[in-house]
Backbone as a printed PyTorch tensor [residue, N CA C, xyz], in Angstrom:
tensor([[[-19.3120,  13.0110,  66.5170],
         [-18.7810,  11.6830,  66.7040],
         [-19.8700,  10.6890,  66.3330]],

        [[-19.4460,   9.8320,  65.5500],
         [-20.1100,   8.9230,  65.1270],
         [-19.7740,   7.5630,  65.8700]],

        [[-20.7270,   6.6530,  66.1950],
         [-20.3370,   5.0530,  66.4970],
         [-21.0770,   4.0870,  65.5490]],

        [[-19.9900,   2.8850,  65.2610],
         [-21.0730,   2.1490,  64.6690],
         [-20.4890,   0.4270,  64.8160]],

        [[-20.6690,  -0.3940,  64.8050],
         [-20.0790,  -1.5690,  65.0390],
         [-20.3080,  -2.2130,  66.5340]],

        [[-21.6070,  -1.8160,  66.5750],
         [-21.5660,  -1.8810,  68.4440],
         [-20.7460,  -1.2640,  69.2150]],

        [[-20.3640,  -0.0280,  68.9150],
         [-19.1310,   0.7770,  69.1680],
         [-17.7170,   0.5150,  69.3240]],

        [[-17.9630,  -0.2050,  67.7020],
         [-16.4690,  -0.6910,  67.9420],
         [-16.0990,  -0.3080,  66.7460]],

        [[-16.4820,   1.0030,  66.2330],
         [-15.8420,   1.9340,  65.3480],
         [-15.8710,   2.8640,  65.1410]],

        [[-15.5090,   4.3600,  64.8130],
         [-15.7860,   5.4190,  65.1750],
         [-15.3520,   6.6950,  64.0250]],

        [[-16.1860,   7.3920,  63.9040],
         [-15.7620,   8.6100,  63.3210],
         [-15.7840,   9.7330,  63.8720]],

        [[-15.0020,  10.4870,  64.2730],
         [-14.5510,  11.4590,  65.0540],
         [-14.2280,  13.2130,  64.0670]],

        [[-15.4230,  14.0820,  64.3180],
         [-14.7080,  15.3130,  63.3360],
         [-14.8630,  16.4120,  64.4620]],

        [[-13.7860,  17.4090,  64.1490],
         [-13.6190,  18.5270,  65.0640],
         [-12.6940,  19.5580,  64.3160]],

        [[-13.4080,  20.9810,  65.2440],
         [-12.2950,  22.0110,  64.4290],
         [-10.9270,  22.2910,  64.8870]],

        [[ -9.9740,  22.3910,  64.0830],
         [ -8.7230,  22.9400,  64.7300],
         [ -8.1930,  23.8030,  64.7830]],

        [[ -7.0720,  24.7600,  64.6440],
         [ -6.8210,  25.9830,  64.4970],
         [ -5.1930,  26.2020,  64.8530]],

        [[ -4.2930,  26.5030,  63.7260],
         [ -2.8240,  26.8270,  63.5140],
         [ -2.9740,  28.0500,  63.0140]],

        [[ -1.0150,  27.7780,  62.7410],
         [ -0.5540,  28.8490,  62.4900],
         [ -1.1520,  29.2100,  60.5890]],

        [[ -1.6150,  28.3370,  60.2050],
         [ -1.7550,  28.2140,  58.2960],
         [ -3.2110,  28.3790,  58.4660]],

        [[ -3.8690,  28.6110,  59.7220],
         [ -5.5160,  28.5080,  59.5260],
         [ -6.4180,  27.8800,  60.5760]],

        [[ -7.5910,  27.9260,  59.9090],
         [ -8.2150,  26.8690,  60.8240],
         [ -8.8770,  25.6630,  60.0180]],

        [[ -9.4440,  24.8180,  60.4050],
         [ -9.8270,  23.1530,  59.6260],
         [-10.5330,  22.2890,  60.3040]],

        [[-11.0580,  21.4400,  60.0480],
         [-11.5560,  20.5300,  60.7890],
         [-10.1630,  19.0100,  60.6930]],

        [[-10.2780,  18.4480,  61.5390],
         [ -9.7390,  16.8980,  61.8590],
         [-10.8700,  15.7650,  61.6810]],

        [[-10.6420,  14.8790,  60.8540],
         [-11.2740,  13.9390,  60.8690],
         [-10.8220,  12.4310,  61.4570]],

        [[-10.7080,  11.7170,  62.0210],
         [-10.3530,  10.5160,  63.0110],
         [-11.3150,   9.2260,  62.5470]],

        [[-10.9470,   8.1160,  61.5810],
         [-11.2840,   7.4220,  61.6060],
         [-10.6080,   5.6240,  61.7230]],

        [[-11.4870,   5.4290,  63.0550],
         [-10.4420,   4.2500,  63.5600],
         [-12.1550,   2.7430,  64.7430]],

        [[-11.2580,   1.8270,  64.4730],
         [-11.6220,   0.6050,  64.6710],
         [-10.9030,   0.3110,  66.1630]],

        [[-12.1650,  -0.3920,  67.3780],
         [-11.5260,  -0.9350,  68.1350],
         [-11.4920,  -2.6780,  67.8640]],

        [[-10.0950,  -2.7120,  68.5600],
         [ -9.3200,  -4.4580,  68.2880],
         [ -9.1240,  -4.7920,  69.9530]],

        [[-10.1340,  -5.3290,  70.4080],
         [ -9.6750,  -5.6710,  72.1290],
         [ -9.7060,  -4.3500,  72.4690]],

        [[ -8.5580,  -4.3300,  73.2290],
         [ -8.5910,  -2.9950,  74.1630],
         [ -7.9860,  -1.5970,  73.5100]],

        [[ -7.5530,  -1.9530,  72.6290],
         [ -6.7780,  -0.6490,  71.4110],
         [ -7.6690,  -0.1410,  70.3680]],

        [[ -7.5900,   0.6460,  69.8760],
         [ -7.8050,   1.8250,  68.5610],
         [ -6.7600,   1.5860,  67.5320]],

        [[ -7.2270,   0.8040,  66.3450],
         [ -6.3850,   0.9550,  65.2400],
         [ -6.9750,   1.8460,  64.3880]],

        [[ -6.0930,   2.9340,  64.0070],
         [ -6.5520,   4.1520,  63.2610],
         [ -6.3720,   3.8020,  61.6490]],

        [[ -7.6520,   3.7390,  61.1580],
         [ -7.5250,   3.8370,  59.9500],
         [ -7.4390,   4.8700,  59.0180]],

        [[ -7.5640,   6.3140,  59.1740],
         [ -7.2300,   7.3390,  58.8760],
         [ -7.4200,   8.4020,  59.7040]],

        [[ -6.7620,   9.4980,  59.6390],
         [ -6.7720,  10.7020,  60.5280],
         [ -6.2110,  12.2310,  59.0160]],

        [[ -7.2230,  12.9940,  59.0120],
         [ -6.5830,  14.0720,  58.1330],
         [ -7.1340,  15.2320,  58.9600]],

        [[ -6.4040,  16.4960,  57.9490],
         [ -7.0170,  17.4800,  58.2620],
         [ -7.1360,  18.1100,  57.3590]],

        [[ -8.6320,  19.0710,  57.2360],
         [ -8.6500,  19.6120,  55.5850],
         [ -8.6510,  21.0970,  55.8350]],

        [[ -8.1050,  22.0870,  55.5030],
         [ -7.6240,  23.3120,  55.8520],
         [ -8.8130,  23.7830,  54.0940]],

        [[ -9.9550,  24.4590,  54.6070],
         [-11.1160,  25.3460,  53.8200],
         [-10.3630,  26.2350,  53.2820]],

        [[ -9.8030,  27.3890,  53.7380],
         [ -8.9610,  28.4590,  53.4110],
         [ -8.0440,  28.1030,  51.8350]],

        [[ -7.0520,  26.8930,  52.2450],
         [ -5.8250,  26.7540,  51.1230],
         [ -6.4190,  25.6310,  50.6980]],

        [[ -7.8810,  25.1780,  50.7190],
         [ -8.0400,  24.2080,  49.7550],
         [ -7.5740,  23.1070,  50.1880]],

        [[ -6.7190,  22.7050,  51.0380],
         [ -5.7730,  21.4000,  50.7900],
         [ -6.2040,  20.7040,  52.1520]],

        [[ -5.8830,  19.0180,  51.8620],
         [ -6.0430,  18.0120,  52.7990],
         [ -4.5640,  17.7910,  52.9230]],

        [[ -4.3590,  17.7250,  54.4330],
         [ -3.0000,  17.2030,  55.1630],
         [ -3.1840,  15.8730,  55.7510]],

        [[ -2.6950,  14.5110,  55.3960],
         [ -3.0740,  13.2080,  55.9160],
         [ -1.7110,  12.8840,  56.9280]],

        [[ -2.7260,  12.6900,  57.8090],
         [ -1.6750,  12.3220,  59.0870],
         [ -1.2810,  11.2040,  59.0620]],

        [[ -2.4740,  10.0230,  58.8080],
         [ -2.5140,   8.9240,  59.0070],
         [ -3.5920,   7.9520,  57.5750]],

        [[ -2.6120,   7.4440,  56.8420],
         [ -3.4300,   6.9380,  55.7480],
         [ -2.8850,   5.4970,  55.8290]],

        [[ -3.8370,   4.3740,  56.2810],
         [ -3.2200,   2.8220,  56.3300],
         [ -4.3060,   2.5920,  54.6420]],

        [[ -3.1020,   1.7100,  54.1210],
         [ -3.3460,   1.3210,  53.0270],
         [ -4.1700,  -0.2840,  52.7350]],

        [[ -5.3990,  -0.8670,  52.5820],
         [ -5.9090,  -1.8530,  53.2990],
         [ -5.6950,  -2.8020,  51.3780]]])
């Protein structure tokens, strides 16, 4: 986990693990007041090569 913005932004990576594999999650999001606006969230599965985007805001 990363902070940066006077902690008012954050990068977040961790491993996960399904039924297609295992991967890391990546979480990247901005606090606004008292909320988390997520500016992206994926997951990249090593095994099949491929990135799954959960969450892609288009700026």
């Amino acid at each position: 986990m990363q902070y940066s913005n006077d902690y008012d932004s954050i990068d977040i990576s961790f491993r996960v693990k399904g039924s297609k594999g295992k991967g890391r999650m990546r979480i990247f999001a901005d606090k606004y007041k008292n909320s988390w606006d997520y500016k992206e969230v994926v997951i990249g599965i090593k095994k099949l090569k491929k990135t799954i985007i959960i969450i892609e805001r288009k700026e």
